[in-house]
C-alpha positions in Angstrom: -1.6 -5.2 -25.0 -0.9 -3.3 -22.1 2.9 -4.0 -20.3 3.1 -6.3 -16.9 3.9 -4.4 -13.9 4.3 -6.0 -10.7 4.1 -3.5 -8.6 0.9 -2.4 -10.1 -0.9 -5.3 -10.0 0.6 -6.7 -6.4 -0.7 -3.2 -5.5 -4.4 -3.6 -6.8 -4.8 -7.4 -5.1 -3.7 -5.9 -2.1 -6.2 -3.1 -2.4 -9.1 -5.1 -2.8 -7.7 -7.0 0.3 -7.3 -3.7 2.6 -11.6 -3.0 1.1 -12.6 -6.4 2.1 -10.5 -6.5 5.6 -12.3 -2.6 6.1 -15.6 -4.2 5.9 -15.1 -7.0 8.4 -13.6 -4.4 10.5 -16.6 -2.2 10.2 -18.9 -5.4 11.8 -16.1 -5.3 14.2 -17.1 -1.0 15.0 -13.3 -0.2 14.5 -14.7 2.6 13.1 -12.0 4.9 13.2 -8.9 2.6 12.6 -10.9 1.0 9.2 -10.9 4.0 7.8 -7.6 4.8 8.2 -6.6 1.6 6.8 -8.9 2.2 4.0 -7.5 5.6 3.4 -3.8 4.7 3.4 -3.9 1.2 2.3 -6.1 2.0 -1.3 -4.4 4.8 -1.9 -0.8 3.0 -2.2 -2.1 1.6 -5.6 -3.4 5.0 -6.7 -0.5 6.8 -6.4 1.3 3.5 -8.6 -1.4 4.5 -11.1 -0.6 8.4 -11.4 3.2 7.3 -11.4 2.4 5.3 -14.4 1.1 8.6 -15.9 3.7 10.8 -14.7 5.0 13.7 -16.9 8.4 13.6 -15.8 10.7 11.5 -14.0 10.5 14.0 -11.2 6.4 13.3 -10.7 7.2 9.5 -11.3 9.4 9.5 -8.4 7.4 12.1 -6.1 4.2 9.8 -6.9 6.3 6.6 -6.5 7.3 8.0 -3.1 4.2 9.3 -1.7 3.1 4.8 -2.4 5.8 4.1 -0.1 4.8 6.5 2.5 1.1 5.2 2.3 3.1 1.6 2.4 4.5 2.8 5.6 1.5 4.6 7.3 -0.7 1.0 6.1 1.9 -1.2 8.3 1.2 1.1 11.3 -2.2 0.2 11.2 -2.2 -3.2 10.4 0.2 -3.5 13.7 -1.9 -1.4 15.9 -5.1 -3.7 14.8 -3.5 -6.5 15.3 -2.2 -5.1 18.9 -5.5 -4.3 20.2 -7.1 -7.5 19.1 -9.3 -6.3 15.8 -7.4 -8.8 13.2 -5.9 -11.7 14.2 -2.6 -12.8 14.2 -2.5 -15.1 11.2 -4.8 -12.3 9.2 -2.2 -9.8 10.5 0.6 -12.1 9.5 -0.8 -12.9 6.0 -1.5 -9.1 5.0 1.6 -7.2 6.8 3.6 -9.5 4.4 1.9 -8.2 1.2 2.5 -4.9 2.3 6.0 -5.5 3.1 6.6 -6.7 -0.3 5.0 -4.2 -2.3 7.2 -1.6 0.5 10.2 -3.2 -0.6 9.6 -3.2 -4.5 8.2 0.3 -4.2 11.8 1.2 -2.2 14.1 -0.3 -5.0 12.1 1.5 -7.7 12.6 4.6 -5.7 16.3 3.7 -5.6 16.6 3.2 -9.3 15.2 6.5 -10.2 17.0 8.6 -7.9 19.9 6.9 -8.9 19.2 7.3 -12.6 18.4 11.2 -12.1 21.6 11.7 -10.8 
């Protein structure tokens, strides 16, 4: 039986929402700005996964990092579609937030392990 991790899974739900949300964007012909979402928004959850597999507290953290990053770069996006009228603001609203969450866990676990590799 395989451990719970929040992170992980908040990350995975909110992947499948950045995929669906690209494909009504795509009907939308925000060509461009869907598939940066896509690209920074999936890979958030990916880079959880290879942190899960890491070799080393280093690549934990590095991978663990390069998730917050791709947390970051996601909420750019989400804004700017929301500020030139591709999502709405209640769709905005509802997804920004699950970003911001998995942002902040992903910050406190980076916290922890810098901390503990001190």
């Amino acid at each position: 039986m395989e451990k719970e991790n929040v992170v992980k899974d908040k990350s995975y739900r909110f992947t499948i929402r950045i995929v669906k949300l690209y494909k009504y964007l795509i009907g939308q012909k925000a060509y461009v700005l869907s598939k940066q979402l896509l690209r920074c928004g999936t890979s958030i959850g990916a880079n959880i996964a290879e942190a899960n597999g890491a070799v080393s507290r280093a690549d934990f953290s590095y991978k663990i990092s390069i998730a917050y990053k791709e947390c970051l770069e996601t909420k750019y996006w989400l804004t700017l579609l929301k500020d030139t009228g591709f999502v709405s603001d209640k769709q905005y609203v509802s997804i920004f937030e699950n970003a911001d969450e998995i942002g902040r866990l992903l910050f406190s676990i980076l916290k922890t392990t810098r901390i503990n590799n001190q």
